[in-house]
C-alpha positions in Angstrom: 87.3 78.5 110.5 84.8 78.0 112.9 87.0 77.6 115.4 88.7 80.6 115.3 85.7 82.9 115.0 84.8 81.4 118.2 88.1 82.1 119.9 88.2 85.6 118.6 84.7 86.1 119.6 85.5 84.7 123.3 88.2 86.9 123.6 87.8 90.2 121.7 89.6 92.5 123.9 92.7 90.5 123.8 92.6 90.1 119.1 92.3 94.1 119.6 95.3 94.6 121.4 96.7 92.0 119.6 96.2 93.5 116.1 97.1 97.0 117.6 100.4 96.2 119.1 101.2 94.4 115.8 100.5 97.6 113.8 102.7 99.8 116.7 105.7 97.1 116.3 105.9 97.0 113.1 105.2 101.0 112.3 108.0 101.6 114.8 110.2 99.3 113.3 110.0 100.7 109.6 110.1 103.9 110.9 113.5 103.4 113.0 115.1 101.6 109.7 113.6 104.3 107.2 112.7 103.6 103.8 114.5 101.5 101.0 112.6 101.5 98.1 113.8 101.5 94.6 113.4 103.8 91.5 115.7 101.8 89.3 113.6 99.6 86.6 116.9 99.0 84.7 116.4 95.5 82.9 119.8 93.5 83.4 121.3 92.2 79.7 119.6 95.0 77.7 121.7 98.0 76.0 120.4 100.3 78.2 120.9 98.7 81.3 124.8 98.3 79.9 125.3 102.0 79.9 123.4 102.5 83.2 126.2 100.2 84.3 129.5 101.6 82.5 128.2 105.5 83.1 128.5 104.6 87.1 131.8 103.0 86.7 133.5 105.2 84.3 131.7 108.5 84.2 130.4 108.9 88.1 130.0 112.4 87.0 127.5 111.9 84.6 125.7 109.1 86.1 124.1 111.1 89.1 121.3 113.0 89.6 121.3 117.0 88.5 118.4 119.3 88.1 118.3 122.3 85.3 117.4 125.7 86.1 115.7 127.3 82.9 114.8 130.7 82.5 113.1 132.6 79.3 112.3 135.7 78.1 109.2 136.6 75.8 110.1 137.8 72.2 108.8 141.4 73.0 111.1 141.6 76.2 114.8 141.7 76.3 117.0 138.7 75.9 118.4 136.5 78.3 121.9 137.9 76.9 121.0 141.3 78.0 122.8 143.1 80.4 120.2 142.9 83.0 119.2 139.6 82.9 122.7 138.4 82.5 123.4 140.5 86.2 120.4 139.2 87.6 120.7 135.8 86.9 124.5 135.4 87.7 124.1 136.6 90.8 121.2 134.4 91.8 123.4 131.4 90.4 126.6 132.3 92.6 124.0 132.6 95.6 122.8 128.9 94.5 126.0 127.3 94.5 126.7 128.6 97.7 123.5 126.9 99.4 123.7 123.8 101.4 123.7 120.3 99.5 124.2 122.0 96.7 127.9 120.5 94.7 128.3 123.0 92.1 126.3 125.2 89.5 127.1 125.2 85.8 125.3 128.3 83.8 125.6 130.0 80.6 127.3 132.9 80.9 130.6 132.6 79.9 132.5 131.4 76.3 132.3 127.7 77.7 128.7 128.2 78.6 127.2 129.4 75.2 125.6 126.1 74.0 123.6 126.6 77.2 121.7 129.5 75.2 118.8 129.0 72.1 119.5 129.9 69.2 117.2 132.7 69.4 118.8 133.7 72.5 115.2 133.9 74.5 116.1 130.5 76.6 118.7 129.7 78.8 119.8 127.1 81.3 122.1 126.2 83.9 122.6 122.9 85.5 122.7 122.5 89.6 124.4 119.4 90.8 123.3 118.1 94.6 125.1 116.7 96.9 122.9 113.9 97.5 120.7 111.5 95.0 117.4 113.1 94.5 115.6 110.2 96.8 117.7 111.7 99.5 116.9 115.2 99.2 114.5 117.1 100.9 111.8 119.7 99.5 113.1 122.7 101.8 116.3 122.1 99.9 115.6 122.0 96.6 112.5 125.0 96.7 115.6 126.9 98.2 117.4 126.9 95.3 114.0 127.5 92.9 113.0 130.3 95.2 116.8 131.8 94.8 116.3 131.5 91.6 113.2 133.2 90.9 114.2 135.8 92.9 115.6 137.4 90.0 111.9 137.3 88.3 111.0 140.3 90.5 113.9 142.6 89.2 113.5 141.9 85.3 110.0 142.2 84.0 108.6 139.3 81.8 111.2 137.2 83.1 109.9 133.5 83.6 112.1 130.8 85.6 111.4 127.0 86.5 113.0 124.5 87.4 113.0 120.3 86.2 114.8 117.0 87.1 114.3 114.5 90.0 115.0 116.8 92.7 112.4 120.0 91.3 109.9 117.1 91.2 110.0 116.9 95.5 108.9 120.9 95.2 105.3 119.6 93.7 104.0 117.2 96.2 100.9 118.0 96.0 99.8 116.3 99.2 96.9 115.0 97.8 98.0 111.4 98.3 96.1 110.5 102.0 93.8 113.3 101.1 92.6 110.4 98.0 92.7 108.0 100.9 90.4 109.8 103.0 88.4 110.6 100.3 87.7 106.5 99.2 87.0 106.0 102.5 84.6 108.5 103.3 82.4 107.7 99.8 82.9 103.8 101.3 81.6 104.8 104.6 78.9 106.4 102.9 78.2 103.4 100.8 78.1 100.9 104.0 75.8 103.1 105.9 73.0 103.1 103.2 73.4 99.8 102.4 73.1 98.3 106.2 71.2 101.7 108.5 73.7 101.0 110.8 76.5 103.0 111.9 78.3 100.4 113.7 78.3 98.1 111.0 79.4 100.8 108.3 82.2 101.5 110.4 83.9 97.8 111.1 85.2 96.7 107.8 86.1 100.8 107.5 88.3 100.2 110.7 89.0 96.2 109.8 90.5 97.7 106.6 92.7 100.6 107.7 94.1 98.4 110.4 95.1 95.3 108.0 96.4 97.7 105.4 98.5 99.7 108.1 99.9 96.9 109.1 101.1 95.9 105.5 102.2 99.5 104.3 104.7 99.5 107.3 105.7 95.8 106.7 106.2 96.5 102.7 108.9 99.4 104.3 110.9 96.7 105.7 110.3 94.3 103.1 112.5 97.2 100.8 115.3 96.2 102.9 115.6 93.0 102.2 114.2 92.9 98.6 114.2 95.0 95.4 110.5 97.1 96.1 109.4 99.6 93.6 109.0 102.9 94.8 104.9 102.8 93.7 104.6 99.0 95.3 103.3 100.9 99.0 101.0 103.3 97.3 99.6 100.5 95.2 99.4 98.0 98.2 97.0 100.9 99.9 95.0 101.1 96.8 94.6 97.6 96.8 94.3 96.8 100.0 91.4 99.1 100.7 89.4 97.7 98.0 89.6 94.2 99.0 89.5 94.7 102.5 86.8 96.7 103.1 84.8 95.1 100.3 86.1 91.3 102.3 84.6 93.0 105.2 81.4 93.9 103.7 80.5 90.3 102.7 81.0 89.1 106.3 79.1 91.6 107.7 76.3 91.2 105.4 76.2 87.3 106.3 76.4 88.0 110.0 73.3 90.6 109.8 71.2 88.0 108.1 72.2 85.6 110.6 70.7 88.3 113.1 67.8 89.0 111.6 66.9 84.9 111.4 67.1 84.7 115.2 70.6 83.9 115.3 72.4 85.0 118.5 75.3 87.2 118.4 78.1 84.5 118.9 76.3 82.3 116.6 75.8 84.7 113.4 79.5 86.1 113.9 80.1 81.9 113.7 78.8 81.5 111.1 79.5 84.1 108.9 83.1 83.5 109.3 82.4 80.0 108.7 80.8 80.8 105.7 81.7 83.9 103.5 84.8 83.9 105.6 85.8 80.6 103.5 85.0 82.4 100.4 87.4 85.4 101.2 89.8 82.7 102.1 89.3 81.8 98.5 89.0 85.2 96.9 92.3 86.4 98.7 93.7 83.6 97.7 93.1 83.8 94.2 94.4 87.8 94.2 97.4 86.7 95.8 98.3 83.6 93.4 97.6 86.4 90.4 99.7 88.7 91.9 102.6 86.5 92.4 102.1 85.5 89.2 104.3 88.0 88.0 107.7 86.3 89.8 107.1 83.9 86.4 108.6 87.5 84.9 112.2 87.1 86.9 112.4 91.1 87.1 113.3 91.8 90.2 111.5 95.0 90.8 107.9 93.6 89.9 108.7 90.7 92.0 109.2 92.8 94.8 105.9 94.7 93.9 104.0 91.2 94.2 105.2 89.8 97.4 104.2 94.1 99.1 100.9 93.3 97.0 100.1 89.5 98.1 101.3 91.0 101.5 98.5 93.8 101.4 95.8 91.3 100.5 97.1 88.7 103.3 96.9 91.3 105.9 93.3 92.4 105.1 92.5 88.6 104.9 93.6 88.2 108.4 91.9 91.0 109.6 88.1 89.8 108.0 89.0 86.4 109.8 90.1 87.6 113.2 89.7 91.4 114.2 86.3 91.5 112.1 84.5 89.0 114.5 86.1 90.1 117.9 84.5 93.6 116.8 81.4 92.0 115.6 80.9 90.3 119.1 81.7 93.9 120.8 78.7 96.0 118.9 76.1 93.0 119.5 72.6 93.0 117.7 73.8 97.3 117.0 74.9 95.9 113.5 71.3 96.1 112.5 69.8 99.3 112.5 67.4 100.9 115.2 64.0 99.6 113.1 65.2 96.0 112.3 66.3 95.7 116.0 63.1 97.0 117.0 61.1 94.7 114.2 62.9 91.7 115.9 61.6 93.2 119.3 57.9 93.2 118.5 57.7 90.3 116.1 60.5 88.5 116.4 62.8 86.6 113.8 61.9 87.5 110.0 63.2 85.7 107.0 65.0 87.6 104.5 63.3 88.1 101.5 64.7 89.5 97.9 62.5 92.2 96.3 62.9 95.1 94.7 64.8 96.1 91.8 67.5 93.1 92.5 64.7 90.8 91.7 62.6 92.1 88.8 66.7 92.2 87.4 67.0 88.4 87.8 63.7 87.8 86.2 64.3 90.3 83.4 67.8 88.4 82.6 66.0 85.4 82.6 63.6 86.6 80.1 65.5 88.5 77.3 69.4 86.7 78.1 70.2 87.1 74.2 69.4 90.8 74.2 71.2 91.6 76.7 74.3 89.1 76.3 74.3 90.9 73.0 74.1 94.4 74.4 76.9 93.9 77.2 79.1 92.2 74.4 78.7 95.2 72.3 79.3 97.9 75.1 82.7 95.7 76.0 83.9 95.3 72.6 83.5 99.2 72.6 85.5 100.1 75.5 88.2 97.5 74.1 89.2 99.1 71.0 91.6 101.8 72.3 93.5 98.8 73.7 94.5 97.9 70.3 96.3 101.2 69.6 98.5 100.8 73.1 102.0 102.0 73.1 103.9 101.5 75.6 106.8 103.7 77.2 107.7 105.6 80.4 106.1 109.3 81.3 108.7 112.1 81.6 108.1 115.5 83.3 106.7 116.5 80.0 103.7 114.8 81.0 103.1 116.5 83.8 100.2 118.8 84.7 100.6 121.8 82.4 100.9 124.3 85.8 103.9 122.5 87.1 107.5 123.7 87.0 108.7 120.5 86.2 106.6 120.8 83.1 107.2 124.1 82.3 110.6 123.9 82.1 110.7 120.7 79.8 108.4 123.0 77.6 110.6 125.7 77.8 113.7 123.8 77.1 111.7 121.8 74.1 111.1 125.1 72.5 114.7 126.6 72.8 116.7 123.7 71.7 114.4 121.3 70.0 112.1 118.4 71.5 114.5 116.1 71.6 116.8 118.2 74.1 115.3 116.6 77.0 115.7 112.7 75.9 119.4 112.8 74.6 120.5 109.4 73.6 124.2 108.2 75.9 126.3 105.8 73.9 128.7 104.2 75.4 131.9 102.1 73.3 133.9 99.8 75.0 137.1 99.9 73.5 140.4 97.9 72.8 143.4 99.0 71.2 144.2 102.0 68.8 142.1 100.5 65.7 138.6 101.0 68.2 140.3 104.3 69.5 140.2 105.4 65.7 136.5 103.7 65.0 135.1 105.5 67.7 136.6 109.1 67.3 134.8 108.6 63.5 131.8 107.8 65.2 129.9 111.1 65.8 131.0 111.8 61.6 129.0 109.4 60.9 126.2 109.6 63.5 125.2 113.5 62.0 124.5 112.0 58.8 121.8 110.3 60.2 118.0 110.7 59.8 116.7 111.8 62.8 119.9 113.2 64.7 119.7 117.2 65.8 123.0 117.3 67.5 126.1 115.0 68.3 128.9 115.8 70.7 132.8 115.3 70.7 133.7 111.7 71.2 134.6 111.6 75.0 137.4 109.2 75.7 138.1 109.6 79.1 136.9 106.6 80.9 139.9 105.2 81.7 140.8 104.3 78.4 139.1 101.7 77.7 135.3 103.2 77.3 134.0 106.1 75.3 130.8 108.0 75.5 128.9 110.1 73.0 126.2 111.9 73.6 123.2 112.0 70.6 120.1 115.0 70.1 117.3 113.1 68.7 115.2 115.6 66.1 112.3 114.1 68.1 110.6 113.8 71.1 111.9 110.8 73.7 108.2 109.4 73.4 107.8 110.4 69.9 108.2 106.8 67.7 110.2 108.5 65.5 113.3 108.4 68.2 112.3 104.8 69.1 113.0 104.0 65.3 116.6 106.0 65.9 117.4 103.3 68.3 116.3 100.7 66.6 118.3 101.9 63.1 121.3 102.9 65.4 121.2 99.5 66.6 120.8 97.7 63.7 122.4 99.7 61.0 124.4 102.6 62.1 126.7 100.7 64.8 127.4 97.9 63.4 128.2 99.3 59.9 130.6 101.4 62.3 132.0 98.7 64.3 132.9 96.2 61.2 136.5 95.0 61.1 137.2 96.4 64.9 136.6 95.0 68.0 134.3 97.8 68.9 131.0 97.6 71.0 129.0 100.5 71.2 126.0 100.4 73.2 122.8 102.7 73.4 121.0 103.9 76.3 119.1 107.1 77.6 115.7 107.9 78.4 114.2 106.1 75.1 116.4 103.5 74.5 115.3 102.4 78.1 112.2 102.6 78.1 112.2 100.3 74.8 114.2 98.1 76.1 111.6 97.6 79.0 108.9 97.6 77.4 110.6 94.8 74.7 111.0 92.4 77.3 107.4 92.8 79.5 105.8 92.2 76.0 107.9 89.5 75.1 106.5 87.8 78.6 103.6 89.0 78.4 102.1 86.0 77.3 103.6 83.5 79.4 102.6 85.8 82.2 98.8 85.8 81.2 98.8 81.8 80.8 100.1 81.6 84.2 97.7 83.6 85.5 94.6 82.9 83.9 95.1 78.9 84.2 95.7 79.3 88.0 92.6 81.2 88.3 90.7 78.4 86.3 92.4 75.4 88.0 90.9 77.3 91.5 87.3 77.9 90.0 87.3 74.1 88.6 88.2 73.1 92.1 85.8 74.8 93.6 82.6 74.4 91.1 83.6 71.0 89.6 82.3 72.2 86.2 84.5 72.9 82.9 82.1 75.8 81.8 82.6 77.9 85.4 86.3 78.4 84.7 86.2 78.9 80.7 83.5 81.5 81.0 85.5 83.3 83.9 88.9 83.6 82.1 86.6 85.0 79.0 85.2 87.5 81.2 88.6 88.1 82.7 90.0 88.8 79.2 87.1 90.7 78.2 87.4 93.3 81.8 91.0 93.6 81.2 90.8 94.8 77.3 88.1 96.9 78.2 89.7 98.8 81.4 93.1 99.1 79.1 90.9 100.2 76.6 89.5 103.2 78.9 93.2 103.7 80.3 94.9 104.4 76.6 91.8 106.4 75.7 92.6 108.8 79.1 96.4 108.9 79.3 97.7 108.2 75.6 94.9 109.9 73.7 94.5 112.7 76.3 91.0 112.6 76.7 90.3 114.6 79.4 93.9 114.3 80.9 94.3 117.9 81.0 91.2 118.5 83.0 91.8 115.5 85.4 94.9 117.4 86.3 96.8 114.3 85.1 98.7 116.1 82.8 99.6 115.8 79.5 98.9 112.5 77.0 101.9 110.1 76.4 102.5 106.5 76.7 101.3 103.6 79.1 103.8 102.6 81.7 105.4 99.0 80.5 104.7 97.4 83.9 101.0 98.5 84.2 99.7 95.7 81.8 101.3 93.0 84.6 100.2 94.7 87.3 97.0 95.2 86.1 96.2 91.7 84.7 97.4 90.3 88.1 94.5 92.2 90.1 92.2 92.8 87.2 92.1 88.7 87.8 92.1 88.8 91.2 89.6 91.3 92.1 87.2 89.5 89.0 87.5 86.6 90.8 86.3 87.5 93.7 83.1 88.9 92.1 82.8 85.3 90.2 83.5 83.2 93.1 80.6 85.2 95.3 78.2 85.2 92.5 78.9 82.1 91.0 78.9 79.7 94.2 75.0 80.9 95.1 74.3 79.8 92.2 76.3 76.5 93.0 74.4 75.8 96.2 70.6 76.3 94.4 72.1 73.9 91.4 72.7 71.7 94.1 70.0 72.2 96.0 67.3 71.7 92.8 69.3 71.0 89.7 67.3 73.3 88.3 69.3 76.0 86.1 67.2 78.5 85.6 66.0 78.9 89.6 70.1 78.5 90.2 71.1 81.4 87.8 68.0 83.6 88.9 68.2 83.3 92.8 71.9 83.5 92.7 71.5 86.9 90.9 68.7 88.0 93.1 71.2 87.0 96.2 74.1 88.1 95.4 73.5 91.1 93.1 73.3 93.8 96.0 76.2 92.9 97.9 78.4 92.5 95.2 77.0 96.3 93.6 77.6 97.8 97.0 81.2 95.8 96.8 82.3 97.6 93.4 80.7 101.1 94.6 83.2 100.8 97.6 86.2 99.8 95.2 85.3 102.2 92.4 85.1 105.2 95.1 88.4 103.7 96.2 90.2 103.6 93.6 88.9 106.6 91.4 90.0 108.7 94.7 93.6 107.5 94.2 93.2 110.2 90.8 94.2 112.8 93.7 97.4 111.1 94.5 99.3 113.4 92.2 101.4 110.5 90.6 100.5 109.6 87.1 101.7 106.2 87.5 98.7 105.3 91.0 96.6 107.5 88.6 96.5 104.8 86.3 95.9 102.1 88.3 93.4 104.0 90.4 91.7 104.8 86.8 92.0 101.2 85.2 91.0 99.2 88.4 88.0 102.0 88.6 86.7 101.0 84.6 87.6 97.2 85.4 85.7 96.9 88.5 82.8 98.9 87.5 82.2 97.2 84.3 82.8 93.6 86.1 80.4 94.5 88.5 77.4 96.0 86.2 77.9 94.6 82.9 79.8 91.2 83.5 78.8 89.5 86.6 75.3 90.7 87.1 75.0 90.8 83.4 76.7 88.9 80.5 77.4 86.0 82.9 74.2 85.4 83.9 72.8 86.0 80.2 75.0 83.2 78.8 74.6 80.6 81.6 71.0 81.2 81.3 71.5 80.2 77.4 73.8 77.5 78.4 71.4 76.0 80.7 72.6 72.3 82.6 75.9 72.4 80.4 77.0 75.1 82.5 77.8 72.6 85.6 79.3 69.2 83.2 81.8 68.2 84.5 83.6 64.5 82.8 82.9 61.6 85.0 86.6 60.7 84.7 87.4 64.1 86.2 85.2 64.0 88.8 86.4 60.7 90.6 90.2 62.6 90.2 89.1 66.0 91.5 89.4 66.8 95.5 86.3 67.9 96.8 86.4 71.7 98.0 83.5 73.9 99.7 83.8 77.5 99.2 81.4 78.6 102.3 81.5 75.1 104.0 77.8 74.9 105.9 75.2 76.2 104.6 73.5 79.0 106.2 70.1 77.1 106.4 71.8 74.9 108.6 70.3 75.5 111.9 66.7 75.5 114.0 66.2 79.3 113.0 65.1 78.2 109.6 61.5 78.6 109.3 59.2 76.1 107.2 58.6 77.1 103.6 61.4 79.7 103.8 62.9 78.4 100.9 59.7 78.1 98.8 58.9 81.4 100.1 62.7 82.5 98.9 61.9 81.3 95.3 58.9 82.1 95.2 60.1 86.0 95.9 62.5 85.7 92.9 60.3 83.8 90.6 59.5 84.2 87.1 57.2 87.1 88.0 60.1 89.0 89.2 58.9 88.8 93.1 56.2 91.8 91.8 
């Protein structure tokens, strides 16, 4: 490690170039073969995932994308039947289906378009078939056919129009996405300034960061091509990836200033601090990416892709820290200190660092009162942790969109003139052999109005190819109302196979709620594994690193404890709506089934990191005095600041990504917000503390028989006290600063 912060340092110019002609290649390489990401979350082997499958191949025309044009009328005003509106609106559909990229345009005037109008004749629809899948479109195209639309609004007086569907969704990009980017940055900038006086040294894990990150958001574009990549994974890579790198950036920095400060010269502080904390980002990035990539353990495809372009992120901004971070460190010389400390070392010289303040009397007060306030932070986390026990999990719809969007306005509108479960039908699908499942499946729809919970049912629709039917089913229900995940579940158990006895029938169930069950079925049903994967890589690394059993027992507890919490914050936000609305987030509905992975793999990651900085200051003082208390309290005093500013920078990075205008990075960007924050203030410089304080030597035994079979591992390799700049009675002076008196 040494070595290469030397080489860098020797050669700065060159690295630069180096890191900048990487980010040019590879930008102009995803750029020339375009993007190839994937919407489909389709689970192979489920029900629904069957009748994704049989729609393509035997209905085509029912398995693309198509948008609906709704229009209403208020009860005081005329009809959409009326004579006016019925003029209007015909014309403005014939001037639709002559656009270009638009296939055809079915409305509801006309004796086969009358189901297309409510009941109470106020609502009306028609449905606009593109040329090309909605990922293909492009805005201009698609706000074409919404203004042509609306253009009727202008003639007829209370007339509303919208428009929803995959393609309407492209007409609300709210651009707000780098705008939440510039925004974390800024408050990060912000944050690095105060916390070092020096502009220089604010700006280089800023820069560090944007150019490791870069790198990887154009390398995840050409990662799509070659593997299944969520359409989410390069907004949550950025999200990611400018926490931990600016934050890996920070604790370099802050190493190399103190090197400065001690007399160190340039070179040689740079040196060392990769050396050092450059060893423990090693580790820390490490341990995010070995979470992450705990979700292959899964075997779905899609979230395997969206760990390798997350693993990917972090590796970049880890290669950054260790290379571009000291060529630019050896470029701005002593200017990472600001203007008074270089002009203290001036006229006095080398001065030893020294921990006062509030940091300190914080370590003494944890010191004194560790029950309290192991009992207090135990308390505030159970709190936060109970929402999580009410968690339902499901996909958002564009009825969950902010209340002023078309999108949403038109699933309202459509909700209201035929029922709420208009806009989740349910598709199933029969595959069929001979005349006796012919005759079985033609009964079918008999039976299926019978049923609690079904609104509608169509005609049995036997024309694909012979062999496959498809009926269409109206739940009475919204798609994320539980009621229409029980009408799956009866269908499936009761209905169909009561209908498919003494045939060779199979009739299978799909649409919007029977997949998102489906998905959500099978994460849970992993879910376990996934966790035990995860947490007993994480431990296996901290036992490695702080030969002690306690270490890693205490950091999966707190691992648990940050997730339930943050989850607990998400449901309360996003299922129970509190505060949705006003966010601009939209409206309250269920938890995406792949958040709880995603989030447990960099929950545990990014907790890690806090654990491993805190935790192996500590380590060194046990080492240094085998004395517990002066481990736990110095390691606090140390460590607390940096790793405060650390979670200020990730919370004002991730809160920002609230902007995006995607519900989906809105949650992460909220739970990673909550997680962080209450790791940072209430775990790590907190409960941990607390209990290893009330622990006392048992926190470092470690089994003789274990220790002879362990490797030995050191996180930050030499010690920074290493060297001829130490002065006598530092140390003493050090403890004496953060002793029992609180260094007051």
């Amino acid at each position: 490690m040494a070595a290469l912060a030397r080489w860098c340092l020797q050669r700065p110019v060159l690295v630069i170039v180096l890191w900048l002609a990487a980010f040019a290649g590879v930008a102009s390489a995803a750029a020339t073969a375009g993007s190839a990401y994937s919407s489909d979350y389709d689970i192979p082997g489920t029900d629904s995932s069957k009748v994704s499958a049989l729609l393509e191949q035997r209905f085509p025309d029912r398995a693309g994308d198509s948008d609906t044009l709704v229009w209403h009328t208020p009860a005081s005003a005329e009809t959409v039947t009326s004579a006016e509106v019925e003029r209007r609106m015909t014309a403005a559909l014939h001037r639709i289906d002559r656009l270009p990229g638009v296939v055809s345009v079915t409305g509801p005037y006309g004796d086969e378009g009358r189901a297309r109008i409510s009941a109470d004749r106020h609502t009306a629809y028609a449905t606009v078939v593109f040329r090309e899948a909605a990922a293909d479109l492009g805005e201009a195209e698609v706000r074409e056919v919404l203004d042509t639309a609306r253009s009727a609004v202008r003639a007829v007086p209370g007339l509303q129009v919208e428009m929803g569907g995959a393609g309407a969704s492209l007409t609300e990009s709210s651009g707000s996405a780098h705008l939440s980017e510039v925004i974390g940055v800024a408050v990060a900038a912000v944050v690095l300034f105060l916390a070092f006086g020096s502009l220089a040294a604010a700006l280089l894990p800023i820069a560090t960061a944007l150019i490791g990150v870069g790198t990887a958001y154009a390398a995840i574009g050409l990662l799509g091509h070659v593997m299944s990549v969520a359409d989410f994974a390069p907004m949550l890579g950025v999200l990611i990836g400018l926490g931990v790198g600016i934050d890996y950036a920070l604790f370099i920095v802050t190493r190399h200033r103190r090197g400065l400060r001690r007399g160190l010269t340039v070179e040689e502080a740079a040196r060392r601090a990769v050396a050092t904390s450059g060893r423990a980002v090693v580790f820390a990035g490490a341990t995010v990416c070995l979470a992450l990539l705990g979700m292959l353990v899964l075997r779905l495809d899609f979230l395997g892709g969206v760990a390798v372009a997350a693993s990917l992120t972090v590796a970049f901004t880890v290669a950054a820290s260790l290379t571009l971070l000291p060529a630019l460190l050896g470029l701005i010389g002593t200017k990472a200190l600001s203007r008074r400390e270089r002009a203290r070392m001036a006229a006095d010289g080398p001065f030893p660092v020294r921990r006062r303040g509030l940091a300190t009397r914080w370590a003494a007060l944890v010191e004194r009162r560790p029950k309290l306030l192991a009992g207090v932070a135990a308390a505030v986390m159970l709190l936060l942790a109970l929402p999580t026990f009410s968690l339902h999990l499901g996909t958002s719809d564009q009825g969950n969109n902010p209340a002023d969007a078309t999108t949403r306005r038109a699933y309202d509108l459509l909700a209201e003139g035929f029922g709420p479960g208009f806009n989740g039908p349910l598709t199933l699908i029969g595959r069929i052999d001979g005349a006796d499942d012919r005759m079985a499946f033609t009964r079918l729809p008999r039976t299926l109005r019978t049923t609690e919970g079904v609104a509608s049912v169509s005609a049995a629709d036997l024309g694909g190819g012979g062999d496959t039917g498809l009926i269409t089913v109206v739940p009475t229900t919204a798609p994320q109302d539980g009621a229409t995940s029980r009408l799956v579940d009866r269908l499936r158990a009761e209905v169909l196979p009561e209908a498919e006895r003494g045939s060779s029938l199979r009739v299978y169930v799909g649409g919007l709620t029977a997949g998102y069950d489906d998905f959500a079925a099978v994460i849970i049903a992993k879910l376990p594994l996934f966790v035990g994967v995860v947490v007993a890589l994480g431990s296996v690394l901290l036992l490695l690193a702080f030969r002690s059993v306690g270490i890693p027992v205490k950091a999966a507890a707190m691992n648990v404890a940050a997730v339930a919490s943050s989850f607990g914050v998400v449901v309360a936000i996003f299922q129970w709506g509190w505060g949705s609305e006003l966010l601009g987030l939209g409206r309250a509905g269920p938890i995406e089934p792949f958040l709880p992975v995603i989030m447990v793999s960099v929950l545990f990651g990014l907790s890690m990191d806090y654990q491993v900085f805190l935790v192996s200051r500590m380590y060194e003082e046990w080492r240094h005095t085998r004395d517990n208390r002066t481990a736990v309290r110095v390691g606090l005093a140390e460590t607390s600041q940096v790793i405060n500013s650390a979670a200020i920078i990730m919370i004002a990075v991730f809160s920002a990504f609230v902007l995006s205008g995607d519900r989906i990075i809105a949650m992460f960007g909220i739970g990673l917000a909550a997680a962080v924050a209450l790791d940072a203030f209430v775990l790590r410089t907190l409960l941990v503390p607390a209990l290893m304080h009330l622990l006392g030597g048992a926190n470092w035994w470690l089994p003789g028989w274990l220790e002879r079979l362990l490797p030995r591992i050191s996180i930050e390799g030499e010690s920074e006290a290493a060297g001829p700049v130490v002065l006598p009675g530092q140390r003493d002076q050090l403890h004496a600063d953060v002793g029992a008196r609180g260094g007051v």
